[in-house]
KELO-230285 format. One line per field, with one value per residue (C-alpha): residue number from 1; y, x, z. Coordinates in pm, whole numbers, padded with zeros to 5 digits. Example, Ala and Ser with C-alpha at 12.3 -4.5 7.8 and 13.67 -1.06 7.14 Angstrom:
% residues 2
n c(1,2) $
c2 c(-00450,-00106) $
c1 c(01230,01367) $
c3 c(00780,00714) $
% end
This chain:
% residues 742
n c(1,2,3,4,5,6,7,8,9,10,11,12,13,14,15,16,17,18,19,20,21,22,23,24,25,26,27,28,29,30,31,32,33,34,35,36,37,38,39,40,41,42,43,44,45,46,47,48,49,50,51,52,53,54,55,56,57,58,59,60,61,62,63,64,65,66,67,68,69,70,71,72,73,74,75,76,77,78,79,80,81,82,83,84,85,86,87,88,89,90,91,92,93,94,95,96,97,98,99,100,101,102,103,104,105,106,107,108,109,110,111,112,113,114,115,116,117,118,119,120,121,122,123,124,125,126,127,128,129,130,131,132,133,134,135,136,137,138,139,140,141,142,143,144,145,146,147,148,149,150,151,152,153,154,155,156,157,158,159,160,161,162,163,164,165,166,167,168,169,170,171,172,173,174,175,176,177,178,179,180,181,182,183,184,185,186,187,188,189,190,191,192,193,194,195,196,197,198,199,200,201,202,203,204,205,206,207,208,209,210,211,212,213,214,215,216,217,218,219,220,221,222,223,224,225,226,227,228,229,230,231,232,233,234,235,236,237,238,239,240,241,242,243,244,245,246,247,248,249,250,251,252,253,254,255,256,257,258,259,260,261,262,263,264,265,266,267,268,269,270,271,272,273,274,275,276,277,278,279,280,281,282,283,284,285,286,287,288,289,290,291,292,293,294,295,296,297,298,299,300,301,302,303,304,305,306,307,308,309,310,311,312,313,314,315,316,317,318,319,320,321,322,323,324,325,326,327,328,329,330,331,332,333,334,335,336,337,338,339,340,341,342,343,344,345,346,347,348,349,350,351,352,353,354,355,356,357,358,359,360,361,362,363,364,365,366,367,368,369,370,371,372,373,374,375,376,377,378,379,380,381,382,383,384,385,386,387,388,389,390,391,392,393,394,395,396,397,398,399,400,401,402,403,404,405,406,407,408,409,410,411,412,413,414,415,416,417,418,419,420,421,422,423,424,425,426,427,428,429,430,431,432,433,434,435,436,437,438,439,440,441,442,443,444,445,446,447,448,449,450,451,452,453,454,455,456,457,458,459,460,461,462,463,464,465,466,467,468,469,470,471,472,473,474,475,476,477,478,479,480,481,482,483,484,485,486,487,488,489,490,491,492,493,494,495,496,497,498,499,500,501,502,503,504,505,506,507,508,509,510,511,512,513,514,515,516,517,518,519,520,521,522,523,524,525,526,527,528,529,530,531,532,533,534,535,536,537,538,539,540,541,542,543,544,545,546,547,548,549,550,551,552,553,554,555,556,557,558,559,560,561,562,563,564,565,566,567,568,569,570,571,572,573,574,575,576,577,578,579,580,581,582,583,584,585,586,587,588,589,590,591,592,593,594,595,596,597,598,599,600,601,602,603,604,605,606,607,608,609,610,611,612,613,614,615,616,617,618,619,620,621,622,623,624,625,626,627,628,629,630,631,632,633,634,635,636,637,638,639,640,641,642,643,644,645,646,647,648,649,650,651,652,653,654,655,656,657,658,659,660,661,662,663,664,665,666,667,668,669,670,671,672,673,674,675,676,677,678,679,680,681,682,683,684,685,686,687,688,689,690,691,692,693,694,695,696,697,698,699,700,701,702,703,704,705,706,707,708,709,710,711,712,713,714,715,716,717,718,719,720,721,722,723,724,725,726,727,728,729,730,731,732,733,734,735,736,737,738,739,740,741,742) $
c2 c(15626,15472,15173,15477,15603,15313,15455,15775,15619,15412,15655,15885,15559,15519,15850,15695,15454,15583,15773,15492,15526,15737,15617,15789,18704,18961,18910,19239,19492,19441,19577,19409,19645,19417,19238,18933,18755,18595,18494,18809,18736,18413,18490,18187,18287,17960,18172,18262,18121,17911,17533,17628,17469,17336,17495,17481,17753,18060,18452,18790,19126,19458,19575,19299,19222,19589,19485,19178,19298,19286,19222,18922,18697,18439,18687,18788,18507,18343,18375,18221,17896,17631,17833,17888,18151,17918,18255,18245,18588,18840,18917,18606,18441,18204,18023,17651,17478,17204,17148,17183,17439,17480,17285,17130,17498,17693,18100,18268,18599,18705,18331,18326,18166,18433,18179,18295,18071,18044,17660,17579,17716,17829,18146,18293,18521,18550,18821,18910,19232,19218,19587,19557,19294,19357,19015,18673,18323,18020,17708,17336,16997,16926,17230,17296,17007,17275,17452,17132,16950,17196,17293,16927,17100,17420,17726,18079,18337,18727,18932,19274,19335,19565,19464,19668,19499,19804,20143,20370,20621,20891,20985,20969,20774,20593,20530,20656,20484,20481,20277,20278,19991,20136,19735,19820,20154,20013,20219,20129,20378,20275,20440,20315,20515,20416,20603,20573,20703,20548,20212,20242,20214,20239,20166,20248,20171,20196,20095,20120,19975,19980,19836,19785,19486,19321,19353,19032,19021,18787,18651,18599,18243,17954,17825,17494,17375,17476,17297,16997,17022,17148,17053,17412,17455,17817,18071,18470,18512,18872,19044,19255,19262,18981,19109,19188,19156,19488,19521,19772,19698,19893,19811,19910,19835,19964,19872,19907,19755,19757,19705,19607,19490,19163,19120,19284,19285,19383,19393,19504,19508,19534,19548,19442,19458,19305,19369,19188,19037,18693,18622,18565,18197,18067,17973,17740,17973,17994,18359,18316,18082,18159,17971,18279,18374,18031,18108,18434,18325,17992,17920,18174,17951,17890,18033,18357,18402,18575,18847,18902,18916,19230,19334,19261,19266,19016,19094,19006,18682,18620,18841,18923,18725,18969,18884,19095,19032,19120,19067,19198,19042,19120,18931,18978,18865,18893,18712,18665,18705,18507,18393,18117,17945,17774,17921,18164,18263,18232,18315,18382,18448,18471,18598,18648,18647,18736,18684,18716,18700,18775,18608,18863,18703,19030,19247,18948,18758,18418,18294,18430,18211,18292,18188,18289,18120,18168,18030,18072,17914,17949,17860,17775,17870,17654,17647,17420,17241,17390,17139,17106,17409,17364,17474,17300,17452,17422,17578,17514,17676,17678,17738,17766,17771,17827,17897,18017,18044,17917,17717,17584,17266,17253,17224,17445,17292,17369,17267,17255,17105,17106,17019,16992,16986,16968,17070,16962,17058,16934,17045,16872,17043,17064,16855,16982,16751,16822,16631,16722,16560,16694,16488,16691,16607,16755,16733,16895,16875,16909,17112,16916,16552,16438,16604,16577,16557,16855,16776,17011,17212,17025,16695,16429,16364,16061,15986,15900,16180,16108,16085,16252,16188,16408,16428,16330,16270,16256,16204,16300,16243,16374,16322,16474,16428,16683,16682,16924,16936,17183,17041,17350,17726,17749,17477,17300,16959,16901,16621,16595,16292,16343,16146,16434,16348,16566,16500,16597,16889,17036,16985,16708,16519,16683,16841,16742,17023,17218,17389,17618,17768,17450,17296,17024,16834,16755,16461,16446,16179,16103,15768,15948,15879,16078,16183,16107,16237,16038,16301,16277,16648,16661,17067,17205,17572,17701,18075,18191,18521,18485,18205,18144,17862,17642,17332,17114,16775,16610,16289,16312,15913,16068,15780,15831,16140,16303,16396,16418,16159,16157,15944,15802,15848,16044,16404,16723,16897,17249,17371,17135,16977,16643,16395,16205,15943,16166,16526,16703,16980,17104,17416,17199,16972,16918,16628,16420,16447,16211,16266,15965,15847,15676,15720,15941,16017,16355,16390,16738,17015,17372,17497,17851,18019,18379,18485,18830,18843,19173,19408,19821,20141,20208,19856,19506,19315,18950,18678,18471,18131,17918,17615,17429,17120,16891,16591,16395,16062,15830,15463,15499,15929,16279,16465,16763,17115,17087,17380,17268,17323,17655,17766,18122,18345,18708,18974,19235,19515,19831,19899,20010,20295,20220,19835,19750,19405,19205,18871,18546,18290,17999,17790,17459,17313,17118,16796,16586,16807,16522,16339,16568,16836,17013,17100,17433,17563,17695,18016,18324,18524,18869,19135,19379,19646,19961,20148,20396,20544,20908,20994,21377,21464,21285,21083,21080,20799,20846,20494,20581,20212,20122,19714,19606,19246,19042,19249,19007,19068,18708,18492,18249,17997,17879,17482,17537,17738,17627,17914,17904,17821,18102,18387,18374,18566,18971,19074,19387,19627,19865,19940,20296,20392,20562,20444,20755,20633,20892) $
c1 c(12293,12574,12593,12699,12929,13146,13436,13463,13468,13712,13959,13862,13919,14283,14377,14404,14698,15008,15210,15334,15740,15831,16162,16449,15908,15827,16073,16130,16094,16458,16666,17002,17329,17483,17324,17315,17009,16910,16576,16483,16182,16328,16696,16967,17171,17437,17636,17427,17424,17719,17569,17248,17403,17039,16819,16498,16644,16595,16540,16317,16416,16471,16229,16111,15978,15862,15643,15481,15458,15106,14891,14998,15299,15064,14966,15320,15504,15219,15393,15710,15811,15581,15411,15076,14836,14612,14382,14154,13933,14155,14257,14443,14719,14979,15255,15137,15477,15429,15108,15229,15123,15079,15273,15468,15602,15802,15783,16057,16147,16523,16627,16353,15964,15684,15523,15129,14866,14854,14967,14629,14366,14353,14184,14423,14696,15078,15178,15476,15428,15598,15595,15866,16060,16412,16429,16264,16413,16229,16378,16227,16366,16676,16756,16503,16720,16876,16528,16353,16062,15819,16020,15977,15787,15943,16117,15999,16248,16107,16410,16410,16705,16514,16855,17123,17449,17610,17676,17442,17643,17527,17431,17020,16871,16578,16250,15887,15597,15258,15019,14647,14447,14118,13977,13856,14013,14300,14569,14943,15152,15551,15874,16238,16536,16855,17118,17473,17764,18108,18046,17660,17382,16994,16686,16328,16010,15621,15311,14940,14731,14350,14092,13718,13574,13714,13511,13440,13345,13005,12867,13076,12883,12945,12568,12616,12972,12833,12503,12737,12946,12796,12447,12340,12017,11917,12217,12211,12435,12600,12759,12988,13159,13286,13073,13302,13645,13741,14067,14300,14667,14955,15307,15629,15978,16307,16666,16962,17341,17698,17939,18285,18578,18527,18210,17818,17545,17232,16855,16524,16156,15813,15504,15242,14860,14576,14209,14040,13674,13617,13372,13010,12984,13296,13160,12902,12670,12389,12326,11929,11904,11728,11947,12061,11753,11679,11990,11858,11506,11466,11103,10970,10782,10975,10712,10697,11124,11059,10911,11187,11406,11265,11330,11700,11821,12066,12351,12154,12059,12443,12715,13025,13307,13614,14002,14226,14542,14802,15226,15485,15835,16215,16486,16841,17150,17525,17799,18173,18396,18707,18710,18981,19170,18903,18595,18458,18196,18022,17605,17357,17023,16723,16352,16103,15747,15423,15100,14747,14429,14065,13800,13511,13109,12930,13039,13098,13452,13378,13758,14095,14426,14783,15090,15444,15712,16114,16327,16745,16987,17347,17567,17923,18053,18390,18638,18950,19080,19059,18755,18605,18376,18046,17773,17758,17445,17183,16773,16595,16266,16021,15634,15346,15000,14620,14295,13989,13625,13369,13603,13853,13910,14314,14355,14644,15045,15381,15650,16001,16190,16590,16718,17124,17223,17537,17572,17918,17996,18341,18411,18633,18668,18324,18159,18029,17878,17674,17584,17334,17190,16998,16834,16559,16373,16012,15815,15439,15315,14933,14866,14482,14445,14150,13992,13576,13371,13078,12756,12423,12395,12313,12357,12653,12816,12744,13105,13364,13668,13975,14300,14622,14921,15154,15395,15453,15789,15907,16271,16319,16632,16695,16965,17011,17272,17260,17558,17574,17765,17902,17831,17973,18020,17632,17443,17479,17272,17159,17056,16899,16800,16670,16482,16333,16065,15834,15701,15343,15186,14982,14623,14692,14752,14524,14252,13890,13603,13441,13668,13429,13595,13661,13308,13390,13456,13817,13942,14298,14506,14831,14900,15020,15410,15667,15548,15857,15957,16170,16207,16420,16467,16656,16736,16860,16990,17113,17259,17428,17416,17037,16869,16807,16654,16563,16403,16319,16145,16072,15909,15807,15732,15550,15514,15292,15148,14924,14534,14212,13949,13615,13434,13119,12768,12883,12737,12811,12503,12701,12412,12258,12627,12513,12617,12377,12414,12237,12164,11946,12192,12507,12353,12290,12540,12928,13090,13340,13700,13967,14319,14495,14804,14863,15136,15071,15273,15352,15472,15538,15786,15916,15974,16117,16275,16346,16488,16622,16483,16634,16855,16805,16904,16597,16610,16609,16284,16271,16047,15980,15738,15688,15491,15409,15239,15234,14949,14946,14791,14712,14686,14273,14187,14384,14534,14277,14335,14644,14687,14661,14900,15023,15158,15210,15456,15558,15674,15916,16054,16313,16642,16832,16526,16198,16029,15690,15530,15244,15215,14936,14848,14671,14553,14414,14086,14142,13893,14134,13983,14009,13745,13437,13604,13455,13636,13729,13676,14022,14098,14249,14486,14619,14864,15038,15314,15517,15758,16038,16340,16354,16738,16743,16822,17115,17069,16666,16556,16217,16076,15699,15520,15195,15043,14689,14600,14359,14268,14019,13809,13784,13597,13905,13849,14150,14207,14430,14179,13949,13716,13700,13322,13259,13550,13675,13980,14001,13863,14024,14268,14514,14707,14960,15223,15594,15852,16123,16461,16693) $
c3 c(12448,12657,12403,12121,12341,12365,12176,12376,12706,12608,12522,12828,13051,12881,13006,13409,13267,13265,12977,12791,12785,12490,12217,12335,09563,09596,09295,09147,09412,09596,09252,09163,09128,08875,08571,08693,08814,09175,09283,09498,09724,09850,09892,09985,10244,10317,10524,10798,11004,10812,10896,10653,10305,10147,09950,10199,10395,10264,10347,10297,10325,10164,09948,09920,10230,10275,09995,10136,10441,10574,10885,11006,10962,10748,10481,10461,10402,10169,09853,09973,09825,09988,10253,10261,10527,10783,10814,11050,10967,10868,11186,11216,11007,11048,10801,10703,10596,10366,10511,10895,11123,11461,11737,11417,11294,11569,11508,11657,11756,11703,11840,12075,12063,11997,12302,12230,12228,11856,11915,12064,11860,11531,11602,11820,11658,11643,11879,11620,11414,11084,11038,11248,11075,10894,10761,10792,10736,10685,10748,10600,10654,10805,10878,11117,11384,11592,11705,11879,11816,11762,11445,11302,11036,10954,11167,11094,11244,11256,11261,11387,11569,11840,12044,11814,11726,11579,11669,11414,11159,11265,11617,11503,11234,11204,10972,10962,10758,10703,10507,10381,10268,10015,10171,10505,10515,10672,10871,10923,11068,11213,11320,11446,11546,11652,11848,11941,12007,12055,12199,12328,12099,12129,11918,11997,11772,11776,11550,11569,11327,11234,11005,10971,10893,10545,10235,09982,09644,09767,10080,10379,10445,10174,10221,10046,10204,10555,10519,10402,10632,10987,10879,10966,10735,10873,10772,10786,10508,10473,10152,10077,10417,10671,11038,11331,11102,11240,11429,11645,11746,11893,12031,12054,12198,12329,12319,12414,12386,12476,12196,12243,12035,12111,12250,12314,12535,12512,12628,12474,12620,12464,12465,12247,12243,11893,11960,11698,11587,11483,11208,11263,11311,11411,11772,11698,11688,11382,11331,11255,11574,11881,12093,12234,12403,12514,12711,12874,12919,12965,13098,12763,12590,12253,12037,12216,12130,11779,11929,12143,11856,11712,12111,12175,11768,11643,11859,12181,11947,11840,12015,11861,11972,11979,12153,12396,12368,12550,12550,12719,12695,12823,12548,12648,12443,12446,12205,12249,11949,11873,12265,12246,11922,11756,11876,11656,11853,12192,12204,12453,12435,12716,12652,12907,12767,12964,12717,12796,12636,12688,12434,12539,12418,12346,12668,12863,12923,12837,12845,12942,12859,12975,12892,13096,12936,12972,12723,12639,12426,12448,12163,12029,11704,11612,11366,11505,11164,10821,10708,10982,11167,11354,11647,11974,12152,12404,12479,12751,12857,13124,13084,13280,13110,13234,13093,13279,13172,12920,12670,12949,12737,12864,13235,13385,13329,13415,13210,13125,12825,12778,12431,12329,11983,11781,11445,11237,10873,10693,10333,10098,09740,09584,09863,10172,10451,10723,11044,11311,11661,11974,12240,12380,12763,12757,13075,13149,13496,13523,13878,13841,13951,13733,13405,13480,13180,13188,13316,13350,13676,13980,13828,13834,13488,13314,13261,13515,13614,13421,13703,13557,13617,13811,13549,13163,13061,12697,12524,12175,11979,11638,11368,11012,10781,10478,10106,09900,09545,09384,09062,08885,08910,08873,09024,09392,09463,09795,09940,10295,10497,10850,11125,11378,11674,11838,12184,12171,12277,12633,12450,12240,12589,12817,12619,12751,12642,12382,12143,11992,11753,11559,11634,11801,12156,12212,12382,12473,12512,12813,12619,12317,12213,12055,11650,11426,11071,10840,10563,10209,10090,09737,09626,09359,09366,09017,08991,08651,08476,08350,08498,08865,08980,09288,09316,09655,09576,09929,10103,10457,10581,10958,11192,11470,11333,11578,11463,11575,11503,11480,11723,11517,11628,11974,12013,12289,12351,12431,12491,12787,12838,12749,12521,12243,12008,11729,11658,11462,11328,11461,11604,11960,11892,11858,11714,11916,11823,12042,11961,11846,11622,11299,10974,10748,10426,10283,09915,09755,09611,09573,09242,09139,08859,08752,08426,08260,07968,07830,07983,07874,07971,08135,08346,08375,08222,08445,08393,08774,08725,09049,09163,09475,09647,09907,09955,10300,10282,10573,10490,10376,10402,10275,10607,10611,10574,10300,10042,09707,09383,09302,09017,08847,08670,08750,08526,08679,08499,08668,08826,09154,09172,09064,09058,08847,08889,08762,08962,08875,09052,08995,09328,09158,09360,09671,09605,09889,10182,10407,10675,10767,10550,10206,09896,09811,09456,09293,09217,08990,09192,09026,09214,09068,09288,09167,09424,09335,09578,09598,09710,09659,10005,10106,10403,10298,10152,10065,09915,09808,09693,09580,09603,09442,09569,09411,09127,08979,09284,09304,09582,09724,10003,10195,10202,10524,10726,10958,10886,10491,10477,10717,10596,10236,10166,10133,09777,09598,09749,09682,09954,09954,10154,10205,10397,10527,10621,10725) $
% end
């Protein structure tokens, strides 16, 4: 057994070295006023801030991000131009940017991290509610430089200005809405008001939300794809319905600010709380198993269990894994206008985040993680010659991180990272030019000496204690130097060219357990360097009085890309925390994944265009088609878990009060899954939305909107998600709602 175990205990024995020193649209639904035609659900805004002057940032909001609005930011954004939903169960979702998720896409809060514990496992959720959201920006490329590493693959900022920079109208307005889902019978209720008077404003909001457990056009379990993949032969299959899918979640916030002639200040708290199921299987567990009971009572003799089962039903056999989770967090933020010649403006911005959460094994905690991170960033906005404007800025934060129970795979770590950037644009005619740096110090501080591989009660583990280090320490610098051409009145060409470097992350470094959520034993490792991205981004953005059109074509050389590889013919008995060189299925055994580093290549593009193809008196009749991909290649294997090409077309028809549109999509099928992954079959997708602005009773705005998703009722597996063998995508739905503003 030892003599099959070579490969892991060498890379557990390479941890006690030191760190190795590191290189320093919704496109109908928000109506246009005039004829003319702009791309809608994915709306270029170069001015704000004014450094973003590509065509890979871009922004949702009005009614068009009412309309996509849904339970988690994932499902939300998942029409936007290359972003796909890593879903894991519908209770969690978050945006895959050209392929990159995770550590490698930072989600933001009004400036600030959402700083969950979505980074370390796939089946833990964003604690950012868009119901709340007023707009949403998405930023690829280069223009992701002045967020920090953990942006090397995209920046998703959730806007909702719960800290108000302007005094209200009136001395009371707000919103109301409510939604209702016919899949799962799904609830959705918000408000917001905002009040003010004179030079004092406030804002308050609240939200609950509810749903039962998600219904599918088939069986929750693809039998074949598991069996192929997990080498589970006995499956409980269900139909109709994904098991414990159901979930309950309620927050709100309140706000307040000062606002001055030349200056504001401001502070907001709130509170946040998502209890949700994750589907049946998802832990390792095989639903028609009686591992469960071997558990309880060990010394039954095995052939007496069935009975048993009749006893203590399938719950007792496989308990529902559900998650508590819990946020509370404090943001403050001020600005100074027009301070001194030159400086436009002066930033600050500080958010204090407590999260929590409880992963509860029938009525049992089995793990509890918590994260307490504080994190500002203080910027300068200049403007000293004509040409010549810019940002000088700086972020720091400061984090401390523990888990405690069952899946404790990530020891508890303190750490602290301080990034400076500088951002520098200078136009000349038709020709704008951007430059950008930042230098960025990580450092994570394990508070344990050693990581000690499991062993069975009572007895001494087989493998030696890996000693830590009391500190990693990890320099990244990052430079990106973007032109843009104004070609003519109608088109601008944009060409991008950045080299960005993440350090790596707490549980690529230090993990050392069972992640059972993924199925597999994770091996961390402290010799890991900095990841770097040498990307070429070439956009085209093309706006005339008919045709609107953009167009990002992009290659992404990744040197030292972090992964996970399989360790061959090395097995974790979960069950009897051993390791074996074989198993018979993957029921009582995990395989053996060690993180490590190698190049990797991505390739891909972003493709939309929207066209009016007749103009009447009763509205505007627009014709959107769009297209997507991305493939990641390491020198001999695909990079798992990429979505694959998109393409569609959407036809819009209405004005500046009512919006009809019929939406297809065509997801082709992903046969580059990647090592120890399946292929997933491709797909029909068919949505249609209507919504229509009642303004009869000046200030009420009464916006009443209607969304059917998936019409075709069709079964669709996600490439990008963990859990696509185990959860396939909601089937039908029609969701209904009304949003009040007043």
């Amino acid at each position: 057994m030892k003599a099959h175990a070579l490969g892991l205990l060498w890379l557990a024995a390479s941890a006690a070295l030191p760190a190795a020193a590191t290189d320093t649209p919704d496109p109908v639904s928000a109506p246009a006023a005039e004829p003319e035609t702009e791309l809608e659900a994915v709306e270029v805004t170069a001015d704000a801030p004014k450094q973003r002057i590509t065509p890979s940032f871009s922004s949702i909001k009005g009614d068009a991000l009412k309309l996509q609005q849904a339970d988690n930011l994932g499902q939300t954004l998942q029409n936007q131009m290359g972003v796909a939903n890593a879903s894991f169960g519908p209770g969690v979702g978050l945006p895959v940017i050209r392929g990159l998720t995770g550590s490698r896409v930072r989600i933001m809060q009004d400036g600030i991290g959402s700083h969950d514990a979505s980074f370390l496992s796939p089946d833990h959720a964003s604690a950012i509610e868009p119901l709340f959201a007023e707009q949403i920006e998405v930023a690829r490329g280069a223009d992701t430089i002045r967020y920090g590493g953990n942006a090397i693959g995209g920046m998703v900022n959730v806007k909702d200005n719960r800290i108000p920079e302007r005094v209200p109208e009136r001395l009371l307005q707000g919103a109301l809405e409510q939604r209702f889902d016919t899949n799962a019978d799904g609830t959705n209720a918000g408000f917001k008001l905002d009040l003010g008077r004179d030079q004092l404003a406030f804002k308050i909001g609240g939200f609950h939300r509810n749903r039962n457990d998600t219904e599918i056009p088939g069986e929750a379990i693809a039998a074949d794809a598991v069996r192929e993949q997990f080498g589970l032969s006995k499956i409980l299959n269900a139909r109709g319905t994904i098991p414990n899918t159901d979930s309950e979640s309620v927050g709100g916030f309140l706000g307040a600010s000062w606002l001055g002639d030349h200056g504001m200040a401001g502070m907001s708290v709130g509170h946040f709380t998502n209890r949700y199921g994750i589907p049946k299987g998802s832990h390792g567990v095989d639903a028609s198993s009686l591992d469960g009971l071997e558990l309880i009572l060990p010394d039954i003799d095995p052939a007496l269990l069935e009975q048993f089962a009749d006893i203590l039903s399938m719950e007792a056999l496989n308990p529902d894994i559900r998650i508590d989770m819990r946020q509370t967090r404090y943001d403050f933020k001020s600005e100074w206008y027009a301070p001194v010649r030159g400086i436009d403006k002066a930033a600050f911005r500080y958010g204090l985040v407590d999260y929590i959460h409880t992963e509860w094994e029938g009525r049992l905690p089995f793990t509890t993680f918590n994260n307490q991170v504080g994190e500002g960033r203080f910027e300068i906005e200049h403007h000293f010659l004509e040409p010549w404007s810019g940002t000088l800025g700086a972020q720091w934060q400061d984090r401390h991180f523990s888990a405690l129970g069952v899946e404790t795979f990530v020891p508890p770590t303190n750490g602290d990272t301080l990034g400076l950037f500088s951002l520098q644009k200078l136009k000349f005619g038709q020709w704008q030019f951007e430059l950008g740096l930042r230098t960025e110090r990580s450092r994570i501080n394990p508070t344990a000496t050693q990581l000690a591989f499991p062993a069975p009660p009572g007895q001494v583990p087989i493998y030696s204690a890996v000693a830590l280090p009391d500190s990693l320490n990890f320099r990244a610098d990052s430079v990106s130097l973007t032109t843009s051409w104004q070609a003519t009145t109608e088109a601008t060409l944009g060409l991008s060219l950045s080299r960005s470097k993440r350090s790596p992350d707490i549980q690529e470094l230090l993990a050392l357990g069972p992640h059972l959520s993924t199925r597999n034993f994770e091996i961390g490792n402290v010799r890991l360097g900095n990841e770097t991205s040498n990307l070429a981004d070439l956009g085209l953005d093309w706006h005339s009085q008919r045709l609107a059109a953009k167009f990002n074509a992009y290659a992404n050389w990744t040197e030292n890309y972090i992964y996970q590889k399989r360790q061959p013919e090395v097995f974790y008995n979960y069950h009897e925390a051993q390791f074996y060189p074989a198993c018979v299925n993957l029921i009582e055994c995990l395989p053996v994944y060690a993180y490590n580093q190698r190049d990797a290549l991505f390739l891909g593009y972003e493709a939309e265009a929207q066209t009016t193809l007749a103009d009447t008196r009763f509205g505007q009749l627009k014709l959107t088609l769009f297209s997507d991909f991305v493939r990641g290649r390491f020198v001999d294997d695909d990079v798992p878990r990429l979505p694959p090409l998109r393409l569609g077309a959407e036809i819009g028809f209405g004005d500046q009060r009512w919006n009809a549109a019929l939406r297809y999509t065509r997801g082709q099928m992903q046969n580059r899954p990647g090592n120890d992954e399946t292929a997933t079959p491709g797909y029909h997708l068919l949505n249609a939305s209507a919504d229509y602005h009642w303004r009869g009773l000046e200030p009420l705005d009464l916006w009443l909107f209607a969304k059917a998703n998936n019409l075709l009722n069709e079964e669709i597996r996600s490439s990008v998600s963990f859990l696509r063998n185990f959860a396939p995508e909601p089937g039908r739905s029609v969701v209904l709602g009304f949003r009040a503003t007043f």
